[in-house]
KESE-440464 format. One record per residue (C-alpha): y negated, x, z. Coordinates in steps of 0.5 Angstrom, whole numbers, plus 500, padded with zeros to 3 digits. Layout:
BEGIN
<pt north="Y" east="X" up="Z"/>
...
END
This chain:
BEGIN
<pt north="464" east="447" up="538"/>
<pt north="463" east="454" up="542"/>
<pt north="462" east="452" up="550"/>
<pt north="459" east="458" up="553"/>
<pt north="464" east="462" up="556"/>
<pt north="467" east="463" up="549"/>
<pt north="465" east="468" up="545"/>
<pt north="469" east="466" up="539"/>
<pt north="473" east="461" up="535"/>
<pt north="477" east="467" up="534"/>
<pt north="480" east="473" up="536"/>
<pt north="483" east="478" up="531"/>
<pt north="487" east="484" up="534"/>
<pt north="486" east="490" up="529"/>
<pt north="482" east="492" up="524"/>
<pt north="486" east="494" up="519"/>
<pt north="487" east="491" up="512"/>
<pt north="490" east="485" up="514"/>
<pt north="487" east="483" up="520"/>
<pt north="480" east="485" up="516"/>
<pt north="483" east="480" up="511"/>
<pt north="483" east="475" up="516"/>
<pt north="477" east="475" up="519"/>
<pt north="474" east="475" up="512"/>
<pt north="478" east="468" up="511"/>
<pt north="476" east="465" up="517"/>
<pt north="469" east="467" up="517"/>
<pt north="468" east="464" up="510"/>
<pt north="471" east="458" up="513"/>
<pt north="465" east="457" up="518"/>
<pt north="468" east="459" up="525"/>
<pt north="467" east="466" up="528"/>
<pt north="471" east="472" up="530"/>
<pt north="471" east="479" up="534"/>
<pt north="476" east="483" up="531"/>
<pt north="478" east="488" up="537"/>
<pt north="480" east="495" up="534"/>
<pt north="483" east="500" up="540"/>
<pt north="482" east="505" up="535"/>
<pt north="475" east="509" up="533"/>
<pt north="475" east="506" up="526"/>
<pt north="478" east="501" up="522"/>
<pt north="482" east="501" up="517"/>
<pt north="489" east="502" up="520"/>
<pt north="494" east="507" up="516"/>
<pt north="488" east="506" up="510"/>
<pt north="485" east="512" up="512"/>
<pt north="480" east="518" up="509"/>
<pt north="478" east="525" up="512"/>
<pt north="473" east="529" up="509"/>
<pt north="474" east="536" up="509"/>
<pt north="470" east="541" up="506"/>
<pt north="468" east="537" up="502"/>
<pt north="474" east="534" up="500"/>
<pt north="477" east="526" up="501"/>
<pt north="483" east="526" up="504"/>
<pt north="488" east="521" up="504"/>
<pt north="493" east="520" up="509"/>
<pt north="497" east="515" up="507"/>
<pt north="500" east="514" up="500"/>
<pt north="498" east="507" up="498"/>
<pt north="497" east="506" up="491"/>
<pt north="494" east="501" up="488"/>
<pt north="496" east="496" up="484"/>
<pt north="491" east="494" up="479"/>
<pt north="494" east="487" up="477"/>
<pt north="493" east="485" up="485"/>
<pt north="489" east="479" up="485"/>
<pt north="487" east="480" up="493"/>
<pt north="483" east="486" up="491"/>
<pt north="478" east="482" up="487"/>
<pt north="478" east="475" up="490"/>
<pt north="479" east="477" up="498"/>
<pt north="471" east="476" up="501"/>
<pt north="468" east="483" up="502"/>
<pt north="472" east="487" up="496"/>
<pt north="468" east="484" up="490"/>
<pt north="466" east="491" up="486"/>
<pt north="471" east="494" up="488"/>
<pt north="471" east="500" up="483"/>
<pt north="478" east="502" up="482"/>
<pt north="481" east="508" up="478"/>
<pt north="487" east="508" up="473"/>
<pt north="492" east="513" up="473"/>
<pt north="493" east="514" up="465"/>
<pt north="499" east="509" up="462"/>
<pt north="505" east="513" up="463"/>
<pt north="507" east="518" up="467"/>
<pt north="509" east="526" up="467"/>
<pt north="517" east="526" up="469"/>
<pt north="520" east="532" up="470"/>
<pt north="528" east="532" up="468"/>
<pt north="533" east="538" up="467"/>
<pt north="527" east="543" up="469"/>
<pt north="522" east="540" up="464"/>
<pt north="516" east="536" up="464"/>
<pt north="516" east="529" up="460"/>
<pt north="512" east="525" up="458"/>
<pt north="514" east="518" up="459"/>
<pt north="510" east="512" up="458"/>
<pt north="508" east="505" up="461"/>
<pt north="509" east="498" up="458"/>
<pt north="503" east="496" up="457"/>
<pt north="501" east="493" up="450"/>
<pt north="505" east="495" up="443"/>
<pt north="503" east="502" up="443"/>
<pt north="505" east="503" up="451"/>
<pt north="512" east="500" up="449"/>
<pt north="513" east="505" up="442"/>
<pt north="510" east="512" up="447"/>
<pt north="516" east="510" up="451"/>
<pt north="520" east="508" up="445"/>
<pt north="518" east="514" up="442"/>
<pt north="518" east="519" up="448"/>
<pt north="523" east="526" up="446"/>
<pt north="527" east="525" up="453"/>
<pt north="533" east="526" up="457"/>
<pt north="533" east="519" up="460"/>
<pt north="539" east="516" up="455"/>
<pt north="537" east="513" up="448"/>
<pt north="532" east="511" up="444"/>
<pt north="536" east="504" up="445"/>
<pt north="536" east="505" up="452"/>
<pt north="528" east="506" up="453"/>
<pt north="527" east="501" up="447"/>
<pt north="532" east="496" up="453"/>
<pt north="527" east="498" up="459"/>
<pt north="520" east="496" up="455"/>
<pt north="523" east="490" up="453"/>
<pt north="525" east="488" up="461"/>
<pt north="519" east="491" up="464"/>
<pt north="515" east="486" up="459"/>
<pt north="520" east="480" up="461"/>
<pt north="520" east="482" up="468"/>
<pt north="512" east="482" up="467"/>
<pt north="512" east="474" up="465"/>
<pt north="517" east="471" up="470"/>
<pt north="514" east="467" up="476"/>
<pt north="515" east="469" up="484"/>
<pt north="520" east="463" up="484"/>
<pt north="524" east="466" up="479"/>
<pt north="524" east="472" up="481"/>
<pt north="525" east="469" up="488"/>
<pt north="532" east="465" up="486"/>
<pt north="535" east="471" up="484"/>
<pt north="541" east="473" up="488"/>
<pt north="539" east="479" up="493"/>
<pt north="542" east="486" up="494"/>
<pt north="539" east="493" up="494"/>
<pt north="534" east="496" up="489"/>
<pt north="540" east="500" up="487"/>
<pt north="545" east="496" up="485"/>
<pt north="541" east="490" up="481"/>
<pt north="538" east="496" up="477"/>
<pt north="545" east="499" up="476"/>
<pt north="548" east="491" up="475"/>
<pt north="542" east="489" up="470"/>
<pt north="546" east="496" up="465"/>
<pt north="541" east="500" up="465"/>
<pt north="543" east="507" up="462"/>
<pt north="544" east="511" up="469"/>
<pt north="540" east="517" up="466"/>
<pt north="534" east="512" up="465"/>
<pt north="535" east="509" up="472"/>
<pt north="535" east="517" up="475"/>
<pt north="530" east="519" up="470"/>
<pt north="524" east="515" up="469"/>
<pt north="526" east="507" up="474"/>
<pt north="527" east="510" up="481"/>
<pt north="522" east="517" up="482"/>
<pt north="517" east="510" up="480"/>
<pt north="520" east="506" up="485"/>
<pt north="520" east="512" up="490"/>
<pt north="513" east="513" up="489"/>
<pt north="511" east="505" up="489"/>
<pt north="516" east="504" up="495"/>
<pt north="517" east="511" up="499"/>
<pt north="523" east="509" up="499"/>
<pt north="528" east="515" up="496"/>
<pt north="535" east="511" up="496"/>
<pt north="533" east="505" up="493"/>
<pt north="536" east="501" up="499"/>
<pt north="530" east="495" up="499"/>
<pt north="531" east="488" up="498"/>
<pt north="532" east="488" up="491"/>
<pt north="527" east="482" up="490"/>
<pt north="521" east="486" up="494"/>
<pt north="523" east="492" up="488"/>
<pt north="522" east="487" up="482"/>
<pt north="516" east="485" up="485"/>
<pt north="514" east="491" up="486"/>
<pt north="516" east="493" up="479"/>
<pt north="513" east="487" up="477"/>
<pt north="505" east="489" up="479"/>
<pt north="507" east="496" up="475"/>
<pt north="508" east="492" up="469"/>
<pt north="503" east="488" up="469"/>
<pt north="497" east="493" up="471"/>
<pt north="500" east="499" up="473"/>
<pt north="497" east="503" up="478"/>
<pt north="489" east="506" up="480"/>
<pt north="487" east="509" up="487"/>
<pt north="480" east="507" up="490"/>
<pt north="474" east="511" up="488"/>
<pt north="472" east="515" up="494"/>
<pt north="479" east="514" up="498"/>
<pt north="483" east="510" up="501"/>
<pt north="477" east="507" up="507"/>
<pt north="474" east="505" up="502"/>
<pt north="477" east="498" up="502"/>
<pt north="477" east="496" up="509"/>
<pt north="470" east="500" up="509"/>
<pt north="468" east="495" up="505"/>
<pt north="472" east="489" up="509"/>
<pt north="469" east="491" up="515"/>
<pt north="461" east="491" up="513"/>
<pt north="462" east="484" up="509"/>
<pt north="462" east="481" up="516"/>
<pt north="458" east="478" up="521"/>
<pt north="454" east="484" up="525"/>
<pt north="457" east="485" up="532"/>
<pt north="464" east="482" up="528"/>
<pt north="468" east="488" up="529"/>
<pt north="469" east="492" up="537"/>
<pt north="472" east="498" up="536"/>
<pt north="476" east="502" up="541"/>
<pt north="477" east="496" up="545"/>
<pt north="485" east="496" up="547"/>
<pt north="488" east="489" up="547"/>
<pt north="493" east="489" up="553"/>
<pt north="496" east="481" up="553"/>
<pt north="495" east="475" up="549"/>
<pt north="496" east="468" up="549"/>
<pt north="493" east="462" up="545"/>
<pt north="486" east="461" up="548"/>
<pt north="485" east="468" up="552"/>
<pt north="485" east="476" up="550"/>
<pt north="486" east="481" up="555"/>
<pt north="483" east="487" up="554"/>
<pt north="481" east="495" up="557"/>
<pt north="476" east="500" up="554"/>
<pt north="476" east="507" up="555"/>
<pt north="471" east="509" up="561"/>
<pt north="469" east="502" up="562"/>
<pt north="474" east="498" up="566"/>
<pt north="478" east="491" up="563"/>
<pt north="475" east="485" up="561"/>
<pt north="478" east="477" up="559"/>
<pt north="476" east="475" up="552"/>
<pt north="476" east="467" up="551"/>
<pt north="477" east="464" up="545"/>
<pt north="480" east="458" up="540"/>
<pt north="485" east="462" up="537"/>
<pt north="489" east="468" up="536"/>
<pt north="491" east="474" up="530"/>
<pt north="495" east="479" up="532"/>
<pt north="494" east="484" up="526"/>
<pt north="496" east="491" up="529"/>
<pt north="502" east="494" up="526"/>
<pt north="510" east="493" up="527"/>
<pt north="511" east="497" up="533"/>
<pt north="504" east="495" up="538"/>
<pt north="506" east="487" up="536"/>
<pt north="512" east="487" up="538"/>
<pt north="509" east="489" up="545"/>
<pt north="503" east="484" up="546"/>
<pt north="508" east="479" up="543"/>
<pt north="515" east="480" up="546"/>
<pt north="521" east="478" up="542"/>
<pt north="518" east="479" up="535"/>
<pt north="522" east="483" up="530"/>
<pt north="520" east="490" up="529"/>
<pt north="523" east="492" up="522"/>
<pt north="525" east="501" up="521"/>
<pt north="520" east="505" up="518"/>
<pt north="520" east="510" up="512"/>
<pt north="517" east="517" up="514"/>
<pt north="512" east="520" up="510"/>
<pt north="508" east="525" up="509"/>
<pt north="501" east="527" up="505"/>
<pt north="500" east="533" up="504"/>
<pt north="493" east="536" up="500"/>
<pt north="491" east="542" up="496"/>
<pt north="484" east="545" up="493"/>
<pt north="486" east="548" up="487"/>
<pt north="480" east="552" up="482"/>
<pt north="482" east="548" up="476"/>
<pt north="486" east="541" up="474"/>
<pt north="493" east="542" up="473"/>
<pt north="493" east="536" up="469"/>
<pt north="487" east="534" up="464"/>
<pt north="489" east="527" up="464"/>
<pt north="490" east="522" up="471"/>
<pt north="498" east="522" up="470"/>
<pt north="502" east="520" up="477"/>
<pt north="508" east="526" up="476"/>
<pt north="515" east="524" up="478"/>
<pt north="520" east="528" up="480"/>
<pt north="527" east="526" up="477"/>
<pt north="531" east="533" up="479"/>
<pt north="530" east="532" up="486"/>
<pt north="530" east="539" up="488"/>
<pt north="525" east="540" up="492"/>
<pt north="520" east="537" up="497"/>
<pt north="515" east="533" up="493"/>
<pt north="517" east="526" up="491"/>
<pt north="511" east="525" up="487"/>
<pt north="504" east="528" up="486"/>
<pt north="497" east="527" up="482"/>
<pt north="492" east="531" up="480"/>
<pt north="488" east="527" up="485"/>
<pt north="481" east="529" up="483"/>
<pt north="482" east="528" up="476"/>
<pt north="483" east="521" up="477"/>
<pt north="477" east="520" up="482"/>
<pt north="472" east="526" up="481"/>
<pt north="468" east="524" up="488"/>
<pt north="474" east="526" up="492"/>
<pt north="473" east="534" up="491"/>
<pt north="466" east="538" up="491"/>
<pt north="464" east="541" up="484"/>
<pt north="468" east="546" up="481"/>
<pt north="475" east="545" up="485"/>
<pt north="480" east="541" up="484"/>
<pt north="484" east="537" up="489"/>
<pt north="491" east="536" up="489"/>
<pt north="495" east="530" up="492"/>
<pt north="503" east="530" up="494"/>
<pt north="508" east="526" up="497"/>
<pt north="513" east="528" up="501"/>
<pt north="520" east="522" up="503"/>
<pt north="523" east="522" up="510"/>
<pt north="522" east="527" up="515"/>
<pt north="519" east="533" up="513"/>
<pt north="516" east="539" up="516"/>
<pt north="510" east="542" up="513"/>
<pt north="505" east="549" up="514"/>
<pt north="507" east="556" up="514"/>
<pt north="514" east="557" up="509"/>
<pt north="514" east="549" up="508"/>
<pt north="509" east="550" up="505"/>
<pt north="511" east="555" up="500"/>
<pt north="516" east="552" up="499"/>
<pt north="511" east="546" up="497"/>
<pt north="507" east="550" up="493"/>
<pt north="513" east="552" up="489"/>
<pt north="516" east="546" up="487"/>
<pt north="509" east="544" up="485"/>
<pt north="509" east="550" up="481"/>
<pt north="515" east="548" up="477"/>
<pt north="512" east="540" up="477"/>
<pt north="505" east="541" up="473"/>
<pt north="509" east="548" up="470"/>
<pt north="503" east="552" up="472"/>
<pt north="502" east="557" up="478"/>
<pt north="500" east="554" up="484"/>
<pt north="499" east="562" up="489"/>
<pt north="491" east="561" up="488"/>
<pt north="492" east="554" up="491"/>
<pt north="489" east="553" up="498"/>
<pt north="492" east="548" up="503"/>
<pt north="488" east="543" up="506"/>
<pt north="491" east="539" up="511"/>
<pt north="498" east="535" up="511"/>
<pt north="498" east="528" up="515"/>
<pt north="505" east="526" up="517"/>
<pt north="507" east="518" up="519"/>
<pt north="513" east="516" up="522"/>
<pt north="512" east="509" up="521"/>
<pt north="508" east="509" up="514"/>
<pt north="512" east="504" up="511"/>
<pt north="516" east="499" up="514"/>
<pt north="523" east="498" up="511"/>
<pt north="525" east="492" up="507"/>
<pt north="532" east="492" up="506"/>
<pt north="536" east="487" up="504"/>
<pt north="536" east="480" up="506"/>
<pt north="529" east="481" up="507"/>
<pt north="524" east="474" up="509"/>
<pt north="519" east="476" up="504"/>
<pt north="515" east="469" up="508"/>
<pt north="516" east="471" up="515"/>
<pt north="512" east="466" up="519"/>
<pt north="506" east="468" up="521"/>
<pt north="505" east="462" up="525"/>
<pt north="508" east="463" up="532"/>
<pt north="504" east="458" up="536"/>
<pt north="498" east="453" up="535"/>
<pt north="493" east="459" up="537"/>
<pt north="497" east="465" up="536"/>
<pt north="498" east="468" up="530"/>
<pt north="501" east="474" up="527"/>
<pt north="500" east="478" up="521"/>
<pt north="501" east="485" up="517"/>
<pt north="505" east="488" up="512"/>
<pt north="510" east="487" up="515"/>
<pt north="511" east="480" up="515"/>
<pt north="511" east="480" up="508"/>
<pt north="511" east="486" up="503"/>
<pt north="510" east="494" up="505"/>
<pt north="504" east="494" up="501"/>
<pt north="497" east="493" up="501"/>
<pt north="498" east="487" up="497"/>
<pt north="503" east="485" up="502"/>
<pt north="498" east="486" up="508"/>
<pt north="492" east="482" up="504"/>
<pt north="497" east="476" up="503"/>
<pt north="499" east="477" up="510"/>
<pt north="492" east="475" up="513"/>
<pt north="491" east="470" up="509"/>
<pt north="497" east="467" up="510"/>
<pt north="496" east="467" up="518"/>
<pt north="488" east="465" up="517"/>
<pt north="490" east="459" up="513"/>
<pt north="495" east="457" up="517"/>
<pt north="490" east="458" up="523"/>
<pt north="486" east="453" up="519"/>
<pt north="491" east="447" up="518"/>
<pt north="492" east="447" up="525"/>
<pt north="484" east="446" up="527"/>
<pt north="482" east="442" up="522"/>
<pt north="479" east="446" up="517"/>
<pt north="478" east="447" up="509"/>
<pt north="480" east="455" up="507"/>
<pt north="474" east="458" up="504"/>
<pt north="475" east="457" up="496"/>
<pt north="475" east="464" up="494"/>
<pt north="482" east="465" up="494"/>
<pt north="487" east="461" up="491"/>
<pt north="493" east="460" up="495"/>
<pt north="499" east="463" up="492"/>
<pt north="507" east="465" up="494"/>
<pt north="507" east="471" up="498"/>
<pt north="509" east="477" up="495"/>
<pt north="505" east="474" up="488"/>
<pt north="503" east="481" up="484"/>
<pt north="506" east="486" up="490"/>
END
């Protein structure tokens, strides 16, 4: 199948998750891959730093424990995954609730039965029941509804205002990072959709675990870290490494799997969506705020932090013996260190009720383009074949999530292996983009 001047079958550009994703399918497939990656690691935006003793997390990804790509993706088998406790712990008027998920029939009486200000108990009986329904409808269902933004379908579904403002948008804020709710509202009932159906884990011993476990599942010699794709085409990579020149890799096919913004340069003319600003902020802290892994949600929006989790509560291995680690998310752009970080430590003070002047912050990472937009008209499906030989893949050409990247790449392998005449491997079932998000 090789002559002797091609190195691969294919050459996948990127090693985050959907470029990991796709060579994972290829490869199971029977061809052979090198993935390029221009960076020191893989893993892409899923990246985890340790710091004395600590595992940080750069990004704000969380899991969706109903994501069928985290199981059956070849690589992430075993995966061990960590749930949030079921609901979460809101803080409205100045005081903490705690509001349950729709998880079985006790999980529908908690938020029944739950004493807050988010509307009546009707009206929270009302959201149980339409978070189940929406759990049970298919992506093509969900797909026929007429689209708009998050906002106004929640407001014209006659959700109680308070209970949109209260409980709906601080959990779509976390799923989505986005604040304004102005996401494609098919992208947020997919999203909602995960939530009911398994609720949210973070991966046992950070983020990198994932595409860690990707990368080490390929063939030896498969992944090139920093080597930097500089032009592509159909049967050929151009490439230049630091400290060694350039080179020309020849091949069958290529993936572009790098983010937005660098494959609209290799690949002019694609579209290269807005992005959500966010940032990750860590502190160590002597005790757990929280005896239980609740996700926190702020409903007042009074300060800083969108939402925040006792991150060592829900995953032990991420801090050392005998210290906590806390995890929080702040929307849009923001400044951190020095007074900001004051200001952080105060509203965390006033999230988990409980004084934050002995806590200890670790790092702070900030991305301009964590999370690509998805407002509406939003194509849930964009091609991933641009020619026969050149593909493209990422989140961005399906949903903003870990979900969405994984689909993505497997999108874009499928694909490529119609056009060659190969079967797809049988580990993962072909599904609709989007499915379980």
């Amino acid at each position: 199948m090789l002559s002797t001047a091609r190195q691969a079958d294919v050459v996948v550009i990127g090693a985050g998750l959907a470029g990991l994703a796709a060579a994972q399918h290829l490869t199971s497939a029977g061809l052979t891959v090198t993935v390029l990656e221009a960076g020191s690691r893989v893993g892409g935006r899923m990246a985890t730093d340790t710091v004395d003793g600590f595992r940080l997390d750069r990004g704000p990804q969380l899991l969706n424990m109903a994501n069928p790509d985290l199981r059956r993706t070849p690589g992430l088998q075993g995966l061990r995954l960590r749930p949030f406790a079921p609901g979460a712990l809101v803080r409205a008027g100045g005081r903490g609730y705690r509001v349950g998920d729709t998880r079985g029939a006790r999980a529908r009486a908690m938020l029944s039965a739950a004493r807050t200000p988010f509307g009546d108990t009707l009206d929270r009986a009302g959201l149980g029941t339409a978070l189940n329904r929406l759990a049970a409808t298919s992506t093509a269902r969900l797909l026929a509804r007429p689209e708009t933004t998050a906002a106004a379908a929640l407001a014209a579904r006659g959700f109680a205002p308070r209970l949109v403002d209260g409980f709906v948008r601080p959990r779509l804020n976390a799923l989505l990072c986005d604040p304004e709710l102005s996401t494609s509202s098919r992208c947020a009932d997919l999203v909602l959709r995960g939530f009911a159906r398994g609720g949210t884990c973070l991966p046992a011993t950070g983020a990198a675990t994932v595409p860690q476990r990707l990368a080490a599942a390929l063939p030896p010699g498969t992944v090139r870290l920093g080597v930097r794709a500089t032009a592509v085409a159909v049967n050929a990579v151009d490439t230049a490494t630091d400290g060694r020149g350039t080179g020309q890799l020849p091949c069958r096919a290529v993936v572009v799997a790098t983010g937005a913004r660098a494959a609209g340069e290799l690949l002019p003319g694609l579209r290269v969506p807005a992005f959500h600003p966010v940032t990750v902020v860590h502190h160590a802290a002597p005790r757990s705020p929280l005896r239980e892994p609740l996700l926190v949600l702020d409903a007042d929006r009074h300060g800083p932090v969108s939402h925040t989790l006792p991150a060592s509560e829900l995953d032990p291995s991420r801090a050392p013996a005998g210290r906590a680690l806390v995890t929080s998310v702040l929307l849009g752009r923001q400044e951190t260190g020095g007074a900001d970080d004051i200001a952080v430590r105060k509203h965390l003070a006033e999230l988990y009720e409980t004084s934050t002047d002995d806590w200890e912050p670790l790092a702070a990472h900030h991305d301009p383009e964590a999370v690509p937009v998805m407002t509406a008209p939003h194509d849930l499906r964009r091609p991933v074949r641009l020619l026969c030989g050149l593909y493209v893949c990422g989140d961005h050409r399906d949903t903003s999530t870990v979900q969405g990247a994984l689909v993505s790449g497997r999108r874009a392998a499928t694909h490529l292996l119609a056009d060659f005449g190969y079967r797809p491997a049988a580990a993962v079932p072909s599904r609709q983009a989007g499915e379980a998000a």
